[in-house]
matplotlib code that plots the C-alpha trace (Angstrom):
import matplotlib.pyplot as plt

x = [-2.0, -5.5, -8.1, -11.6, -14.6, -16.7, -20.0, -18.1, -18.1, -16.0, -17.0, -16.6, -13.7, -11.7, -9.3, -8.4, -8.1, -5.3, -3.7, -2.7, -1.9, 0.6, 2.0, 3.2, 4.3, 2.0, 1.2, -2.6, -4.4, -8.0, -9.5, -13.3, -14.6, -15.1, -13.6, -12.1, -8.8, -5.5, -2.5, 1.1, 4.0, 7.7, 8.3, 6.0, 7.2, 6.6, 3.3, 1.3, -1.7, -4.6, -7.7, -9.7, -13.2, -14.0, -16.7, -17.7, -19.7, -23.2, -25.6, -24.4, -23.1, -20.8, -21.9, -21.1, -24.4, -24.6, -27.6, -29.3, -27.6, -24.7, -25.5, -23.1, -20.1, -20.7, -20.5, -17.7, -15.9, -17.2, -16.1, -12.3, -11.7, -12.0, -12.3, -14.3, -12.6, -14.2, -10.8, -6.6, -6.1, -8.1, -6.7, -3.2, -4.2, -5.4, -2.9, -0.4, -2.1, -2.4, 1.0, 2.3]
y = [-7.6, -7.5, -10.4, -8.3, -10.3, -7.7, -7.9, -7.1, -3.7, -2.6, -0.3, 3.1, 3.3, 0.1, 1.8, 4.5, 2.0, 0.2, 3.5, 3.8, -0.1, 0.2, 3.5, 2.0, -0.9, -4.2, -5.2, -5.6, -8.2, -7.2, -10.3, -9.5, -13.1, -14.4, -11.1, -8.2, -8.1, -10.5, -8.3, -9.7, -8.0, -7.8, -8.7, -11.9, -15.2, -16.6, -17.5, -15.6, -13.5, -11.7, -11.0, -7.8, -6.8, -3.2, -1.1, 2.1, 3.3, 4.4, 7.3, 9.9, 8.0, 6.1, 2.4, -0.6, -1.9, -4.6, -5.8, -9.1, -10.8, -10.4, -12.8, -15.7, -13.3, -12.6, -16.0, -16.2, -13.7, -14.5, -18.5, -17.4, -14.3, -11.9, -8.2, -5.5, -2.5, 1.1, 2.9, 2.5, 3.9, 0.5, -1.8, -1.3, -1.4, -4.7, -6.1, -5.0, -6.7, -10.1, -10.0, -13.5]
z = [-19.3, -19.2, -19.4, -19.6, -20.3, -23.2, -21.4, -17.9, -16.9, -14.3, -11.2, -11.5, -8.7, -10.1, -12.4, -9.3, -7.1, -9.6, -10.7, -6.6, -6.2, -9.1, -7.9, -4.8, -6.6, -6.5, -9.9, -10.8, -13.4, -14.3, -14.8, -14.0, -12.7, -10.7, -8.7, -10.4, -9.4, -9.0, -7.1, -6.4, -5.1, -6.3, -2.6, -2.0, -2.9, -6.6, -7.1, -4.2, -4.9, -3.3, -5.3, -4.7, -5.7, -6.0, -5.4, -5.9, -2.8, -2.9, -1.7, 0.4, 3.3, 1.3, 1.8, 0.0, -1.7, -3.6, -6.1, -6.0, -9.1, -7.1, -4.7, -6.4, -6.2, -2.5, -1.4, -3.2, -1.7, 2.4, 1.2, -0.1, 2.7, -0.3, 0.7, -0.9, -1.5, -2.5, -2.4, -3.3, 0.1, 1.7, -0.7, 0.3, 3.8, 3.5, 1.2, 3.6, 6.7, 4.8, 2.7, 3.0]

ax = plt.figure().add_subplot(projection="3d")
ax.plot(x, y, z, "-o")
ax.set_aspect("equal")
plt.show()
């Protein structure tokens, strides 16, 4: 199930990064705003999510940059504890430290 907005367009590392959620079982709803990604687990209790923005990392060193019209979806994310994540590896990690 997918919700994509048409004039959204997703980072380049997003569909890697659900490819290895779903392999290891979460399941993963693209819904693009006002973060990219909703994640449950067969194992949580009904109703429990996590929502994930990816990124793809930038220049050589690999750090997360982000451009000034995102600005709106920072605050978002540092109001609602919402992580950003740049690989699958990192994403699991973190869904498994805050699994409910």
């Amino acid at each position: 199930m997918s919700f994509r907005r048409p004039h959204s367009k997703p980072d380049a590392s997003t569909q890697t990064i659900v490819d290895e959620l779903r392999a290891v079982g979460y399941v993963v709803i693209y819904v693009s705003r006002p973060t990219d990604l909703l994640v449950t687990h067969p194992s949580w209790p009904p109703n429990t999510f996590r929502l994930l923005e990816c990124k793809s990392p930038k220049g050589k060193k690999g750090v997360l940059k982000l451009r000034k019209d995102q600005d709106d979806q920072y605050r978002f994310c540092m109001e609602h504890g919402v992580p950003y994540v740049v690989t699958g590896a990192g994403a699991i990690m973190w869904l498994q430290s805050n699994a409910p």
